[in-house]
One Martini backbone bead per residue (centre of mass of N, CA, C, O) as a GRO file, in nm:
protein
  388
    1UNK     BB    1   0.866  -1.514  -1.218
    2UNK     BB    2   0.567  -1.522  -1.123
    3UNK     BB    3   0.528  -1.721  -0.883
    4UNK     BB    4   0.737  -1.566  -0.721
    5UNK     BB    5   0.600  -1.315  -0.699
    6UNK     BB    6   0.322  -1.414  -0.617
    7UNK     BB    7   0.516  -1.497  -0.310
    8UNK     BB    8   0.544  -1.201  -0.198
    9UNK     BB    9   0.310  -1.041  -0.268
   10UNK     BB   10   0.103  -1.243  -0.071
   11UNK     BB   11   0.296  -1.232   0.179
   12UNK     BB   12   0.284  -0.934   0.221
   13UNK     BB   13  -0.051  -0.863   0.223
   14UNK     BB   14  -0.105  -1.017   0.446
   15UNK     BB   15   0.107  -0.918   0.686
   16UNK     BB   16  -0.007  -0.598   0.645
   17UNK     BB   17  -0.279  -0.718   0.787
   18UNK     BB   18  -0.194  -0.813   1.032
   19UNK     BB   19  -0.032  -0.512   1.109
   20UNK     BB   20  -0.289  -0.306   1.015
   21UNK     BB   21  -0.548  -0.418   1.000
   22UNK     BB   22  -0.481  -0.518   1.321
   23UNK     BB   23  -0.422  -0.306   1.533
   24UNK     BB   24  -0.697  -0.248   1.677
   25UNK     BB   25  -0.788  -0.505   1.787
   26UNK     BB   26  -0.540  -0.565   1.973
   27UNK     BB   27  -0.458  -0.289   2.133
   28UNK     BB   28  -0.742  -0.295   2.245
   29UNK     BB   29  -0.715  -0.601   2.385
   30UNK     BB   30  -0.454  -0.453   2.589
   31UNK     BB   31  -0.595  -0.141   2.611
   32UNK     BB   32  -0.611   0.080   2.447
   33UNK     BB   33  -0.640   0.375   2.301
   34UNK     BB   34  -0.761   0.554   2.053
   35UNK     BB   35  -0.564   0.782   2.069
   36UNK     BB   36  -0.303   0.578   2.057
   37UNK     BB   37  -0.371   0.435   1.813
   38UNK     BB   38  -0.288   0.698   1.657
   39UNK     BB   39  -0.027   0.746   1.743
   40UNK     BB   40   0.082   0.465   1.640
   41UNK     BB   41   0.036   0.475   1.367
   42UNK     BB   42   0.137   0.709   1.261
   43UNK     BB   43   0.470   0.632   1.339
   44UNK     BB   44   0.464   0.375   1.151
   45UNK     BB   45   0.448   0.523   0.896
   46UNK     BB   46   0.683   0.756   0.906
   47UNK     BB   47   0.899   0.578   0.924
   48UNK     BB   48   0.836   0.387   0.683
   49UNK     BB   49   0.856   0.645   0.491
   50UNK     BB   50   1.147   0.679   0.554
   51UNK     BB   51   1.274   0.416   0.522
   52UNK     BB   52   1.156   0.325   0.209
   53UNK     BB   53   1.381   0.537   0.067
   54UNK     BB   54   1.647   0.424   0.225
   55UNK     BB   55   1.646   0.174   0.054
   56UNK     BB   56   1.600   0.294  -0.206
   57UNK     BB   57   1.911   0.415  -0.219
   58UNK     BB   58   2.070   0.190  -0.198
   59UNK     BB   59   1.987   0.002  -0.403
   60UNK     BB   60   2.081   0.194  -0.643
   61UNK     BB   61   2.383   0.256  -0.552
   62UNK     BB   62   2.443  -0.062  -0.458
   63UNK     BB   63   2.494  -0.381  -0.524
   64UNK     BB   64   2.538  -0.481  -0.199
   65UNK     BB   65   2.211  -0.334  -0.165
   66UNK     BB   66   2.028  -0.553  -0.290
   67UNK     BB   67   1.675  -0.663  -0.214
   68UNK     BB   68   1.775  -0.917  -0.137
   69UNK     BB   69   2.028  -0.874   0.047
   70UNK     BB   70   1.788  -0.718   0.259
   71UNK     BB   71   1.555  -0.885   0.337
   72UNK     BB   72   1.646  -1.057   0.569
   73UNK     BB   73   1.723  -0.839   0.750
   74UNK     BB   74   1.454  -0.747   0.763
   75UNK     BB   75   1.294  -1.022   0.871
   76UNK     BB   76   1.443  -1.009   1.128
   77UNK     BB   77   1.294  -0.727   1.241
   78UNK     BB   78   1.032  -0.834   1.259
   79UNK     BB   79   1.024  -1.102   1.384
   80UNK     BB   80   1.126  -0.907   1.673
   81UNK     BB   81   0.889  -0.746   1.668
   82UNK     BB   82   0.720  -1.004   1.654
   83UNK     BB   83   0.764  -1.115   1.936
   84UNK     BB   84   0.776  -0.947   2.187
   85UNK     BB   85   0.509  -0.882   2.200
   86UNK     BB   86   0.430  -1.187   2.326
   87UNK     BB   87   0.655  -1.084   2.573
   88UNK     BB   88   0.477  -0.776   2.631
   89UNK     BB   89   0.155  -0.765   2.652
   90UNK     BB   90   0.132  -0.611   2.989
   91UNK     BB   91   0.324  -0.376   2.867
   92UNK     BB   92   0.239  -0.091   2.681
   93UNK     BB   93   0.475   0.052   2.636
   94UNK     BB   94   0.643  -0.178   2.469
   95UNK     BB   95   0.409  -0.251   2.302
   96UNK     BB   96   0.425   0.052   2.143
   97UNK     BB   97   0.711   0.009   2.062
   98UNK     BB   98   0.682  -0.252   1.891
   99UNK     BB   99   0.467  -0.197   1.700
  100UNK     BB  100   0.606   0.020   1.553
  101UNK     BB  101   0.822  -0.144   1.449
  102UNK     BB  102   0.641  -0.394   1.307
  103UNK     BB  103   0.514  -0.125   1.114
  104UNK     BB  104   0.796  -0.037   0.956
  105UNK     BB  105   0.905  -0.252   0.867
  106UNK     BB  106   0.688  -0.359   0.699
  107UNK     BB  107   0.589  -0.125   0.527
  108UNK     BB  108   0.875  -0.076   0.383
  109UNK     BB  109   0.906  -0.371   0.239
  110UNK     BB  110   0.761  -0.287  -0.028
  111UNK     BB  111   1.009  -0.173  -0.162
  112UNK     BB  112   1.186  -0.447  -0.208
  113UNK     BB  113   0.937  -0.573  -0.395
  114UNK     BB  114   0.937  -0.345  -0.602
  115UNK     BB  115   1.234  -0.355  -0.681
  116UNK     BB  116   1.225  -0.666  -0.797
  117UNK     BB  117   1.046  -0.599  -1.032
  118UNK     BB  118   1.293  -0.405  -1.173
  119UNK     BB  119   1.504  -0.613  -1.202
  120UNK     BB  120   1.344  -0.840  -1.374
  121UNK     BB  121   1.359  -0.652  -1.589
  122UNK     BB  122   1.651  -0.594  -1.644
  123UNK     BB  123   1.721  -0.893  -1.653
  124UNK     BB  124   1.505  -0.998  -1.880
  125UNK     BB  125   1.217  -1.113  -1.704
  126UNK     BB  126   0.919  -1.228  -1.669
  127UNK     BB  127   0.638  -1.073  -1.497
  128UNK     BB  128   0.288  -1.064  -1.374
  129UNK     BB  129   0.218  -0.793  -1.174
  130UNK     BB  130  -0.087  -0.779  -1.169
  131UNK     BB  131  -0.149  -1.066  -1.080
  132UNK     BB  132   0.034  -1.085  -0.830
  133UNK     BB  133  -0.132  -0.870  -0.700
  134UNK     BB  134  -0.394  -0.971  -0.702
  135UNK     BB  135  -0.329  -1.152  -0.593
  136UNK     BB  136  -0.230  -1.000  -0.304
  137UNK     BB  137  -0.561  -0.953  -0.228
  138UNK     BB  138  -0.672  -1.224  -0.209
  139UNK     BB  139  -0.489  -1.302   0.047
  140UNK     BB  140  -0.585  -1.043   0.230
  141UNK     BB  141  -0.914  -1.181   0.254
  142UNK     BB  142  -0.816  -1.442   0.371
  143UNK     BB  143  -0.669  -1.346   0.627
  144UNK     BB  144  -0.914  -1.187   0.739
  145UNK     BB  145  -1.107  -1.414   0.788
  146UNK     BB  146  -0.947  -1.600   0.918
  147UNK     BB  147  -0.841  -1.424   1.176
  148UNK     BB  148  -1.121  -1.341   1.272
  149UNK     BB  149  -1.197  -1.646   1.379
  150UNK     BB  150  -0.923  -1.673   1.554
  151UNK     BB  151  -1.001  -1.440   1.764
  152UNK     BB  152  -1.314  -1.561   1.854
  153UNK     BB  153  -1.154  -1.854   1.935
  154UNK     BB  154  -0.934  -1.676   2.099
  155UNK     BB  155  -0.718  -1.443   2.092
  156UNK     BB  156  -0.539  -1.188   1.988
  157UNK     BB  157  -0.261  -1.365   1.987
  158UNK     BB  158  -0.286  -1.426   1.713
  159UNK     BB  159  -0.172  -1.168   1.582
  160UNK     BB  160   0.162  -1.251   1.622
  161UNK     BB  161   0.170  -1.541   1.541
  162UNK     BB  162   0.063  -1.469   1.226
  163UNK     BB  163   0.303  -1.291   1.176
  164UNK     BB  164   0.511  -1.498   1.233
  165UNK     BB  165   0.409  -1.708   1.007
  166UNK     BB  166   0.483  -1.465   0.780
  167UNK     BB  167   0.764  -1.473   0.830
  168UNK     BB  168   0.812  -1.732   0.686
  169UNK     BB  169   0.672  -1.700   0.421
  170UNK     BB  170   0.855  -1.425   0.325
  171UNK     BB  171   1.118  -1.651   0.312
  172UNK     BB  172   1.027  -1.845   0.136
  173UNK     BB  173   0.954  -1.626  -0.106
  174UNK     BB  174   1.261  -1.529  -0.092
  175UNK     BB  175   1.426  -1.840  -0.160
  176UNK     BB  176   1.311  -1.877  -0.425
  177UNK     BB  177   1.376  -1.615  -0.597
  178UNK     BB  178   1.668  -1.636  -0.562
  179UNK     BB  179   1.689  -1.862  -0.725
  180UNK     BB  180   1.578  -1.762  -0.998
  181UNK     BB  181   1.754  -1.528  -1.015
  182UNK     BB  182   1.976  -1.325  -1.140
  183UNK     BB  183   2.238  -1.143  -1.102
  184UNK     BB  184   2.248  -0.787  -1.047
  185UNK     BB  185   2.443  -0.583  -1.315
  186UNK     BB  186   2.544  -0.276  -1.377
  187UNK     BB  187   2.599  -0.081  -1.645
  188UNK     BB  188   2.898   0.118  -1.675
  189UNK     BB  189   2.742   0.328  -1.865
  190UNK     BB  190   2.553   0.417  -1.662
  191UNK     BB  191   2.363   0.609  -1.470
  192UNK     BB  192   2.410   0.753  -1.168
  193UNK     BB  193   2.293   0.747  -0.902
  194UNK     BB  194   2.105   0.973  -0.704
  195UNK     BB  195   1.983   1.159  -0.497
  196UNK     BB  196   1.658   1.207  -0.379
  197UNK     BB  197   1.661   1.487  -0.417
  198UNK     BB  198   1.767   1.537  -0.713
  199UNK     BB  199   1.536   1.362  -0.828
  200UNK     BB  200   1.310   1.566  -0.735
  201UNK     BB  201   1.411   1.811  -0.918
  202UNK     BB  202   1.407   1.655  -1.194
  203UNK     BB  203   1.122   1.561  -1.110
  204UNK     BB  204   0.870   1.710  -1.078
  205UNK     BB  205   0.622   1.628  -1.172
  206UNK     BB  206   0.635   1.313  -1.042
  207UNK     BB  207   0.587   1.465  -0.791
  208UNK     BB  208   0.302   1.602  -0.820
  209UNK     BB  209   0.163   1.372  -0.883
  210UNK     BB  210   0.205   1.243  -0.576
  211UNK     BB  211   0.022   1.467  -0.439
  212UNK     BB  212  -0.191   1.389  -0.536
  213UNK     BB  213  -0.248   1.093  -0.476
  214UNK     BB  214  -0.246   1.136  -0.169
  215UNK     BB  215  -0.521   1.340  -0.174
  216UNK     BB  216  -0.672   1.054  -0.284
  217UNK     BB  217  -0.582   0.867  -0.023
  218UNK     BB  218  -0.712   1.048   0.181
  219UNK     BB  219  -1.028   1.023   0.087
  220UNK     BB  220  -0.993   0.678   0.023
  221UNK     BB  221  -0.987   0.682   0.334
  222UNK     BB  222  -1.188   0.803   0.466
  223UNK     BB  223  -1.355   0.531   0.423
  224UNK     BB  224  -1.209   0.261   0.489
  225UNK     BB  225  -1.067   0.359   0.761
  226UNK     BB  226  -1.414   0.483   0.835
  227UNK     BB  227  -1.679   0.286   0.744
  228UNK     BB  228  -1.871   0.242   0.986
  229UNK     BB  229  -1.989   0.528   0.975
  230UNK     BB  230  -2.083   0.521   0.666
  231UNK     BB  231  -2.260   0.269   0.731
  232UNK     BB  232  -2.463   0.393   0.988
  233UNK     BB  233  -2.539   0.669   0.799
  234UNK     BB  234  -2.718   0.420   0.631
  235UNK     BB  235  -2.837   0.172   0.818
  236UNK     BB  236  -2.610  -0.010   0.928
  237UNK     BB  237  -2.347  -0.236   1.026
  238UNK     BB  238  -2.079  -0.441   1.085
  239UNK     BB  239  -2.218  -0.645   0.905
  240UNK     BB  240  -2.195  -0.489   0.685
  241UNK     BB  241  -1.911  -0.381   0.633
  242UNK     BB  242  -1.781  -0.635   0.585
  243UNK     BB  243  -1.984  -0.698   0.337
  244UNK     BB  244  -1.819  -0.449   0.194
  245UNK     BB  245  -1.497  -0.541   0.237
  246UNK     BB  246  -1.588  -0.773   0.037
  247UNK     BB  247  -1.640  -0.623  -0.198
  248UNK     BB  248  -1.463  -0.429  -0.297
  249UNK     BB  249  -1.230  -0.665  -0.314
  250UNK     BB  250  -1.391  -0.805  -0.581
  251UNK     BB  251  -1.351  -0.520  -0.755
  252UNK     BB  252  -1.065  -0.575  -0.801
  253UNK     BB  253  -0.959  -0.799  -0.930
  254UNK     BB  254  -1.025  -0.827  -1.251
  255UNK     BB  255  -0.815  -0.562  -1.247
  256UNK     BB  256  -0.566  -0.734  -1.231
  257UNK     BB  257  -0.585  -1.008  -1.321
  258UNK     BB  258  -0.627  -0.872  -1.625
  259UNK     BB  259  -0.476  -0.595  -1.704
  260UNK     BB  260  -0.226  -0.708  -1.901
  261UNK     BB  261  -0.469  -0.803  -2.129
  262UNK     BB  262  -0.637  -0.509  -2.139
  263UNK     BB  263  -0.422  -0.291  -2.093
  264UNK     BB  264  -0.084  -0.335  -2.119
  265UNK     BB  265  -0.067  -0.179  -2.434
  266UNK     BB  266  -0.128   0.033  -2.305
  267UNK     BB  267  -0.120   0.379  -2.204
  268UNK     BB  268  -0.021   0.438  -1.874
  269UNK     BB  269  -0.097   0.745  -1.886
  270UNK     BB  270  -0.410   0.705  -1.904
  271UNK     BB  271  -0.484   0.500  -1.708
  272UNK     BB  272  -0.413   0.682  -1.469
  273UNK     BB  273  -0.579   0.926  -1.513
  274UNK     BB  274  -0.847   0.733  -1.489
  275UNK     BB  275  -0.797   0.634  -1.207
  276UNK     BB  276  -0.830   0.962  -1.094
  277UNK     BB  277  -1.128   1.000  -1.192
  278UNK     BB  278  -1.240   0.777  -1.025
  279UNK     BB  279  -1.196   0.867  -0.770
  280UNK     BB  280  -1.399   1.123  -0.793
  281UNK     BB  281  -1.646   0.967  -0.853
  282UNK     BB  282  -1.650   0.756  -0.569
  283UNK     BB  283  -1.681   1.020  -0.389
  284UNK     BB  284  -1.918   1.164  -0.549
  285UNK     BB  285  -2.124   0.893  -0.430
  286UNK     BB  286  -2.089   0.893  -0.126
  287UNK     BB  287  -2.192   1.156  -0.068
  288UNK     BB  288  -2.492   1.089  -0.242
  289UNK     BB  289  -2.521   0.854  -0.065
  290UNK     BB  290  -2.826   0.757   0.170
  291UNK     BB  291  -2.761   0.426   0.124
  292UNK     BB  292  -2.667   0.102   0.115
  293UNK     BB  293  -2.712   0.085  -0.218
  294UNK     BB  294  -2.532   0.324  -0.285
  295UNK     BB  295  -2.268   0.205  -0.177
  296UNK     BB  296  -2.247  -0.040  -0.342
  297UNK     BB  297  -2.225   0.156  -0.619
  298UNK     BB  298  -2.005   0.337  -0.526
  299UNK     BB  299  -1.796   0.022  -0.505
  300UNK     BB  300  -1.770   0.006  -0.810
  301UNK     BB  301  -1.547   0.201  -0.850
  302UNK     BB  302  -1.293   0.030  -0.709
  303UNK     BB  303  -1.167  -0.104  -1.009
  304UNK     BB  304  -1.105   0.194  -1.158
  305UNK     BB  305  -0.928   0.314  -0.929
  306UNK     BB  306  -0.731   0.151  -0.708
  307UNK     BB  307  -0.667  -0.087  -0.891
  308UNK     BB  308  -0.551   0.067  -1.151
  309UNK     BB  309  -0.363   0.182  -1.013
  310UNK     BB  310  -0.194  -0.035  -0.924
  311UNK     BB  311  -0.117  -0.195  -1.162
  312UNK     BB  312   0.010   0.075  -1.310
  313UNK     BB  313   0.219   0.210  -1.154
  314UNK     BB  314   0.468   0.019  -1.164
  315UNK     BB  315   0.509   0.009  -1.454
  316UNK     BB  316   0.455   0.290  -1.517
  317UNK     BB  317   0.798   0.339  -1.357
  318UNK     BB  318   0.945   0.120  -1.542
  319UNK     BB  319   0.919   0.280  -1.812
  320UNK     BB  320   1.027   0.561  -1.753
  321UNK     BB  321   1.253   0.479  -1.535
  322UNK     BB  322   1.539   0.435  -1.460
  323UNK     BB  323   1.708   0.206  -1.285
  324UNK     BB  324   1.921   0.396  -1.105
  325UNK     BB  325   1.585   0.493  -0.978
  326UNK     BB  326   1.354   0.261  -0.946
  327UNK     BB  327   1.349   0.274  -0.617
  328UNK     BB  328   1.303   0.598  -0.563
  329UNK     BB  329   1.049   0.562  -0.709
  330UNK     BB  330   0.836   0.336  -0.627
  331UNK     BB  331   0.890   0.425  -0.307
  332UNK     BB  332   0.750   0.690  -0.354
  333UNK     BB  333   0.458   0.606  -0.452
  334UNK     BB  334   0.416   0.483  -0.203
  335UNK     BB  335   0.433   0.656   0.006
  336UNK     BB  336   0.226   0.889  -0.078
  337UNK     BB  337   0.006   0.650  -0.002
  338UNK     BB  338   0.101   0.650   0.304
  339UNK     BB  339   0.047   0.976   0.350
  340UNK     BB  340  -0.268   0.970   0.285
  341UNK     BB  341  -0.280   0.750   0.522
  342UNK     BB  342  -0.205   0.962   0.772
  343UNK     BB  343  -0.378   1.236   0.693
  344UNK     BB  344  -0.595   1.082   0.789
  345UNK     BB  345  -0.599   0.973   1.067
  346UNK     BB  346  -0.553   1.287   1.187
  347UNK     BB  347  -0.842   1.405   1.014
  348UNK     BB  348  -1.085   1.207   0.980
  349UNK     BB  349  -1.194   1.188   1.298
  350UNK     BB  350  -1.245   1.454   1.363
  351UNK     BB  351  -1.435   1.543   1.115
  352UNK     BB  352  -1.653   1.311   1.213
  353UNK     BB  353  -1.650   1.447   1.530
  354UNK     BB  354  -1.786   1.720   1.398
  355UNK     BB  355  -1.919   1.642   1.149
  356UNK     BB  356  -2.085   1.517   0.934
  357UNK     BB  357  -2.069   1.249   0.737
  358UNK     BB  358  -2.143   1.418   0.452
  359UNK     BB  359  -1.945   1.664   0.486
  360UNK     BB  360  -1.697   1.470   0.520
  361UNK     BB  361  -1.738   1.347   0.203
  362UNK     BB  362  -1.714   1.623   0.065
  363UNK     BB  363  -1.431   1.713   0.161
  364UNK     BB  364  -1.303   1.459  -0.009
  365UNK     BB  365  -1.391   1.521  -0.247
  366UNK     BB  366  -1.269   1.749  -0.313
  367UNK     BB  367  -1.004   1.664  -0.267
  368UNK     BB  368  -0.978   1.483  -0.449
  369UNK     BB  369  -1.047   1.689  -0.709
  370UNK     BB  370  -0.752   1.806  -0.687
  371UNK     BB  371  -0.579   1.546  -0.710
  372UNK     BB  372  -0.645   1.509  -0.965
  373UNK     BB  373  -0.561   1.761  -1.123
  374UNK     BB  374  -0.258   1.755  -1.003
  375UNK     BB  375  -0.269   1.449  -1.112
  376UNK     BB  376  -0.278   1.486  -1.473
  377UNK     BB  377  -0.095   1.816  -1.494
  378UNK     BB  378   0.178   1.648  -1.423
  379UNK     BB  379   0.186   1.466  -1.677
  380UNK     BB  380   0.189   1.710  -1.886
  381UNK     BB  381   0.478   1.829  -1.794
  382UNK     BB  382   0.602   1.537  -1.878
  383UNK     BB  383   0.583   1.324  -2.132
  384UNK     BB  384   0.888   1.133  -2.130
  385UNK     BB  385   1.127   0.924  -2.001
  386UNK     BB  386   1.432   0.864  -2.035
  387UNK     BB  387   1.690   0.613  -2.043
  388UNK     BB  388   2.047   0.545  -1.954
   0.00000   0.00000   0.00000
């Protein structure tokens, strides 16, 4: 199932790329204000975010509404709120209603993507999760390089384009998957799944360590997610920035591509708690870096943070929780990061306008080292879940 999970993964990161990573380009040439950015990321963050806990409460809960047979009816309403949006270019409340729709429907769609992953275990078929993550890294690289060429040389206009587009390529590795995979059957004597509220009560620990991660994702967007900022408190411009948003991502995929090769047997536990104490040492890194040459260093550990932490998450919830919550809780552990970068947008942006940026980098580490401390003793809280 490696080949197959790797054109989900593909698709769903590229498209991510261009409904997240390009709104801001796209919205600001049909005439947005940054204020108006900012209020239009926040709302499609979290309707995805509470959409795709509900959609993952359907999964475990139902037969019925197993992601496979979710996938395509997501994938319908993905397509219409990103076709209106050509249909509505000059007219600014309709784009910013439908943009808000094609960004929560994307957002959302990775919990049916980690869901199959769940799947796949389930029916004891394997997978290689790192390998196909990692290639979806790769893709989201390549679509970003792709696209960014295709707008200096059309117009914004290429951003809806590129999206349908890409609702069809995540259609046709929904439609490869579903031949490969076979139905999955939950079986007789299983514990029925619960709702969200009592699985978070059951489950304290790995809800607070999730706690952690946010505060963890809300530091590492501060970087991320306005970086130009802190390229140019460094002596950068954008052409530096790209260039820097281009490291980045090299130094993510070694750790993903080899992950299963040389961590997968390794305690799941252990790599995690390593991934969340390298976030706050990248941390303060960037706080200490004075120099581009600082930045350059600082993300060396971008592939022992983040990286490490993507491959890891998604198998250890799968090792832990049983299959008939295995939904809901990697549903959770997307939300959390995707709270993470939410409550950047709302507070990093005003940060780095009241404060120098060096100020805002060290409220970040602390941010960040509160978030480590948080998510290392919340693991500690409760040894290992077994399976129903």
């Amino acid at each position: 199932m490696t080949l197959a999970y790797v054109l989900l993964q593909s698709s769903y990161w590229m498209s991510f790329c261009v409904c997240v990573c390009f709104a801001v380009i796209y919205l600001q040439g049909i005439g947005f204000s940054n204020t108006k950015l900012g209020i239009l990321s926040a709302l499609g963050n979290l309707i995805g975010m509470i959409l795709g806990p509900y959609l993952a409460g359907l999964t475990d809960k139902d037969e019925r509404w197993l992601a496979l047979k979710l996938m395509p009816y997501m994938l319908v309403l993905q397509t219409l709120s990103c076709a209106a949006l050509l249909a509505v270019m000059k007219d600014q409340t309709l784009s910013f209603i439908f943009y808000v729709l094609y960004m929560s429907f994307c957002v959302s769609f990775n919990t049916l993507v980690l869901k199959i992953y769940s799947d796949i275990s389930y029916a004891q078929m394997k997978t290689d999760y790192s390998l196909a993550r990692g290639l979806g890294s790769l893709s989201f690289v390549i679509i970003s390089a792709v696209l960014g060429v295709l707008i200096e040389k059309t117009s914004v206009r290429a951003v809806p384009v590129a999206g349908l587009i890409l609702c069809v390529y995540q259609y046709i590795a929904y439609r490869i998957t579903k031949k490969q995979m076979p139905e999955v059957r939950y079986a007789a004597s299983e514990k029925q799944s619960v709702s969200m509220g009592e699985f978070i009560r059951e489950n304290g620990s790995f809800f607070l360590m999730l706690c952690g991660t946010a505060l963890l994702f809300f530091s590492h967007n501060n970087i991320t997610g306005f970086l130009i900022n802190v390229v140019r408190n460094a002596g950068g411009d954008a052409g530096t920035a790209g260039f820097l948003n281009s490291f980045m991502a090299v130094m993510e995929l070694p750790f993903m591509f080899f992950y299963t090769k040389f961590f997968g047997r390794m305690d799941q536990k252990k790599i995690l708690a390593a991934s969340f104490l390298f976030f706050s040492i990248k941390e303060l890194c960037f706080a200490l870096a004075g120099s581009l040459r600082g930045l350059y260093l600082s993300f060396l550990f971008q592939g022992p943070s983040f990286a490490l932490y993507s491959a890891a998450i998604v198998p250890y919830v799968e090792m832990t929780v049983g299959h008939q919550d295995s939904g809901k809780a990697q549903s959770l552990a997307y939300t959390m990061t995707t709270l993470g970068s939410v409550l950047s947008s709302v507070f990093a942006g005003r940060l780095y306008d009241l404060l120098s940026v060096s100020s805002t980098l060290w409220i970040s580490f602390v941010v960040s080292l509160f978030g480590t401390l948080i998510a290392v003793l919340a693991m500690k809280g409760k040894k290992r879940w077994t399976k129903n």
